[in-house]
C-alpha positions in Angstrom: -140.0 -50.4 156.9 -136.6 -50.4 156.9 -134.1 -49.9 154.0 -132.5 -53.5 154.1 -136.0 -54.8 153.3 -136.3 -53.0 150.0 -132.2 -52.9 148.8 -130.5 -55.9 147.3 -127.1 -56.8 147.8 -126.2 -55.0 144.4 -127.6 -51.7 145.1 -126.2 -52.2 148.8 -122.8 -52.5 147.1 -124.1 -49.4 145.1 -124.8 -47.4 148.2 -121.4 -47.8 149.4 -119.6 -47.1 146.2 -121.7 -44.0 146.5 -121.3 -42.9 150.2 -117.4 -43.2 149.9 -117.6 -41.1 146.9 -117.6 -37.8 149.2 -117.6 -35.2 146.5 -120.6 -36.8 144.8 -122.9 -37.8 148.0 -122.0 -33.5 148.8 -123.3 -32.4 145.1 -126.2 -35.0 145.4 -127.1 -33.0 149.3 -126.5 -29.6 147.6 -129.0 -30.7 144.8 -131.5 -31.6 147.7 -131.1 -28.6 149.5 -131.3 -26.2 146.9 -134.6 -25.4 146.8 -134.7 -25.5 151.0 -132.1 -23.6 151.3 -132.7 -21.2 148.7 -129.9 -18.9 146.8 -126.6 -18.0 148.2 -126.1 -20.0 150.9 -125.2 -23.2 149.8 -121.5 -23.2 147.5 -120.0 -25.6 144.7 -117.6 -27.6 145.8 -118.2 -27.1 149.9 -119.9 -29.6 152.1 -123.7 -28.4 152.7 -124.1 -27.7 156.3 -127.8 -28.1 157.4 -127.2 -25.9 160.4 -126.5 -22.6 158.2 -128.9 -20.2 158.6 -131.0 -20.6 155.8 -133.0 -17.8 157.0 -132.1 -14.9 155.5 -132.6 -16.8 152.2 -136.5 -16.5 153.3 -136.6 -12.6 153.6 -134.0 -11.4 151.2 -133.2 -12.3 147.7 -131.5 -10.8 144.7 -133.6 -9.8 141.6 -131.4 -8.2 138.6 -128.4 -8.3 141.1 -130.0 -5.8 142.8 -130.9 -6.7 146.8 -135.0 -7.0 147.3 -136.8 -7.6 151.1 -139.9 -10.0 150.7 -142.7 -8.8 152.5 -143.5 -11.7 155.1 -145.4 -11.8 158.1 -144.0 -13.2 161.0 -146.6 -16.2 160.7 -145.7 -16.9 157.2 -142.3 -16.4 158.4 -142.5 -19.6 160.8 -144.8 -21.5 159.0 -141.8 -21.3 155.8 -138.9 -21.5 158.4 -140.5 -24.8 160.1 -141.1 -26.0 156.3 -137.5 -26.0 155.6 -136.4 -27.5 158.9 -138.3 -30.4 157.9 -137.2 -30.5 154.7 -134.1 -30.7 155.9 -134.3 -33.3 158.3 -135.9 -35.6 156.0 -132.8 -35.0 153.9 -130.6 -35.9 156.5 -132.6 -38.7 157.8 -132.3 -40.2 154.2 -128.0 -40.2 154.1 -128.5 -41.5 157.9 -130.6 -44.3 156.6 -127.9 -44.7 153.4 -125.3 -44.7 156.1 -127.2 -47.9 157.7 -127.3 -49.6 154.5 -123.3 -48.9 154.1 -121.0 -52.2 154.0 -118.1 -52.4 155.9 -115.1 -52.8 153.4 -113.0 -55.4 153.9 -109.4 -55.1 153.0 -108.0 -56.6 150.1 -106.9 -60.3 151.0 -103.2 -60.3 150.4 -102.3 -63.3 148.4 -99.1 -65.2 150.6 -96.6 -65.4 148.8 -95.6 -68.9 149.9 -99.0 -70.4 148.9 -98.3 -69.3 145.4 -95.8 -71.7 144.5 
């Protein structure tokens, strides 16, 4: 199914509002991510970049500020890491697909000035 079947032209115009609102569709990824990417790794006020290695999130963490190593084996290890890489690319399937949906702005008709009198 694709997006233009189940958007309006109202929440199309939404979309785009949205989508050139680059500090909010960032937050909104961030918020996404979070819980993919785990702590540490993804920074208020920076663009998420899906291709960080979210990794080390998997096997380390902080409890009490103090560094801990999670006990993994290497199969839970890929079965997690291949988890979050989908995660991921659903995520960034979704803004591609919001991207689609995106209207071409047109510029602002200037009125001439000739017309008007």
């Amino acid at each position: 199914m694709d997006l233009k079947d189940i958007t309006n032209e109202y929440e199309k115009k939404e979309i785009t509002k949205f989508l050139n609102n680059k500090p909010l569709v960032n937050v909104v990824k961030r918020v996404l991510l979070k819980d993919i990417y785990g702590s540490g790794i993804l920074k208020a006020g920076e663009d998420p970049n899906p291709s960080y290695n979210f990794v080390f999130s998997l096997l380390y963490g902080e409890h009490n500020g103090e560094q801990m190593e999670y006990k993994l084996t290497n199969k839970e290890l890929g079965e997690k890491v291949r988890a979050c890489i989908e995660g991921i690319k659903m995520v960034q399937a979704g803004f591609a697909n919001l991207e689609r949906l995106k209207e071409v702005e047109k510029p602002e008709e200037k009125e001439d000035k000739n017309e008007a009198r």
